[in-house]
C-alpha positions as CSV (number, residue, x, y, z in Angstrom):
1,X,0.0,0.0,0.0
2,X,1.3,3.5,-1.3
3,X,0.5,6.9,0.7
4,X,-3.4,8.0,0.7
5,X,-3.5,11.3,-0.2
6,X,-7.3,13.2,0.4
7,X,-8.5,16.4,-0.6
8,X,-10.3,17.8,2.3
9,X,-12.5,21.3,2.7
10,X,-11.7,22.8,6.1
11,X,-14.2,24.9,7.0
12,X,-15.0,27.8,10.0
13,X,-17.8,25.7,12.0
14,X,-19.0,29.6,13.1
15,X,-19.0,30.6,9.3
16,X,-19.6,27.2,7.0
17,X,-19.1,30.1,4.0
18,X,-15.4,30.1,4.9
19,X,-13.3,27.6,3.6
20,X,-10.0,26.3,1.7
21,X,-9.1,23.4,0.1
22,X,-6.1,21.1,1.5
23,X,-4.4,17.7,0.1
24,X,-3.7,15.9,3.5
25,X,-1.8,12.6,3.6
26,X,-4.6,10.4,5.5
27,X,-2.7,8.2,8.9
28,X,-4.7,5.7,10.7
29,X,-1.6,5.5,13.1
30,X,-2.3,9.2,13.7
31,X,-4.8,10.8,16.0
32,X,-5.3,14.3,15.3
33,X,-5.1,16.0,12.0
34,X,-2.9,18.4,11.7
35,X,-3.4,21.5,9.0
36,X,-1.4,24.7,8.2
37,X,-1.7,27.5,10.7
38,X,-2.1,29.4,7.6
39,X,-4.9,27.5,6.0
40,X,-7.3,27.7,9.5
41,X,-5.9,31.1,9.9
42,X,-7.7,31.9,6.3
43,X,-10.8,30.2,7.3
44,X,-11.0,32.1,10.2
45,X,-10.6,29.5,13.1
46,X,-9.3,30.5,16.4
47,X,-7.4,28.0,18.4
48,X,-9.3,27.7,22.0
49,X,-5.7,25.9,23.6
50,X,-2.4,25.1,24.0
51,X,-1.5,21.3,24.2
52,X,1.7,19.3,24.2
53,X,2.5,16.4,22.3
54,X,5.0,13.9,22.3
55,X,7.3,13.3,19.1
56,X,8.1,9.6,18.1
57,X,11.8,10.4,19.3
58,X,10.6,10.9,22.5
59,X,10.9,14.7,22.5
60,X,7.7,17.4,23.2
61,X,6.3,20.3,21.6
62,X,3.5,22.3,21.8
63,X,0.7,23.7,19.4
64,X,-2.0,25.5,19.6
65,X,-5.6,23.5,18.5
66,X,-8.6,24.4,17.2
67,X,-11.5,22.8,15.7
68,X,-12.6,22.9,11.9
69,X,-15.3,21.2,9.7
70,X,-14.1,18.8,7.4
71,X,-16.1,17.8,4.4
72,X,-14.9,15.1,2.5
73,X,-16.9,12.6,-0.5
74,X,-19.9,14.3,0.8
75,X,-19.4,13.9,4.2
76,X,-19.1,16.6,7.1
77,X,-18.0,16.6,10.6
78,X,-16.1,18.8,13.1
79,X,-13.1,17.5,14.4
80,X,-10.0,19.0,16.7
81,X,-7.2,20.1,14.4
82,X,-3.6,21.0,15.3
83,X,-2.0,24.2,14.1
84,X,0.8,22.6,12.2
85,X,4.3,24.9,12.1
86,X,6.0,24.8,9.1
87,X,8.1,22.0,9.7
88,X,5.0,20.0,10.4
89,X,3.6,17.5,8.2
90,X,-0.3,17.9,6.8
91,X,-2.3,14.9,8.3
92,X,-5.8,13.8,8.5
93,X,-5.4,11.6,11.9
94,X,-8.2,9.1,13.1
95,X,-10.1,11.0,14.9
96,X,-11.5,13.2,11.6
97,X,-11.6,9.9,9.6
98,X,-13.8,8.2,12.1
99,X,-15.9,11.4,12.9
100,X,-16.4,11.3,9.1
101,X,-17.2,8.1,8.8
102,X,-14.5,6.8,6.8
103,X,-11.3,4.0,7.4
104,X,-8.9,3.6,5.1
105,X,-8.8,0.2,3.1
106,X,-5.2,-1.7,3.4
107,X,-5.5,-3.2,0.4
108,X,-6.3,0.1,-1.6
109,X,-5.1,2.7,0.3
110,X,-8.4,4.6,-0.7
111,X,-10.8,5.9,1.9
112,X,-14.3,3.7,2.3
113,X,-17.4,4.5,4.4
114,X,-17.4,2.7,7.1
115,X,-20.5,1.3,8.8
116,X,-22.6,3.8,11.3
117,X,-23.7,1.8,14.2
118,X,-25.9,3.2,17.2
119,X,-27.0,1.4,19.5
């Protein structure tokens, strides 16, 4: 399985009308997403914290988060976003995919819905 690449709309949840496009590599091992200060800056979201996170080398750093509305194949949700730095990668982490319905298929790499269940 290659990289799954999506195209994503991030949108203000306070003002649906404002929104950008972004190409975000999907991660299943990931939990938050994670978009350019610059492209939720645009939009118009806020951050409402301060969080730390811990790096795969062991080390910590700190972003601010937020929360967007992601519309993807038809499908919306909010979700918690990071404010990615520059020298942060552009994810869509598990958290937006499952909000969204969505897991990614091993053997495809592509996104498919994923059964809603309530019980």
């Amino acid at each position: 399985m290659g990289l799954t690449y999506i195209n994503v709309t991030i949108a203000n949840p306070v003002n649906p009308k404002r929104v950008k496009r972004k190409k975000l590599l999907a991660d299943s091992g990931a939990l938050y997403s994670i978009v350019p200060k610059e492209v939720l800056r645009a939009v118009g979201i806020k951050p409402y914290g301060t969080e730390t996170f811990t790096l795969a080398d062991g080390s910590t750093i700190e972003r601010k988060v937020g929360t967007a509305f992601l519309h993807i194949n038809g499908r919306k949700a909010p979700s918690p976003v990071i404010f990615g730095e520059k020298e942060d990668g552009a994810l869509l982490g598990i958290i937006a995919l499952e909000s969204l319905g969505f897991t990614i298929d091993p053997r495809t790499g592509k996104l498919k819905p994923t059964p809603l269940f309530l019980m």
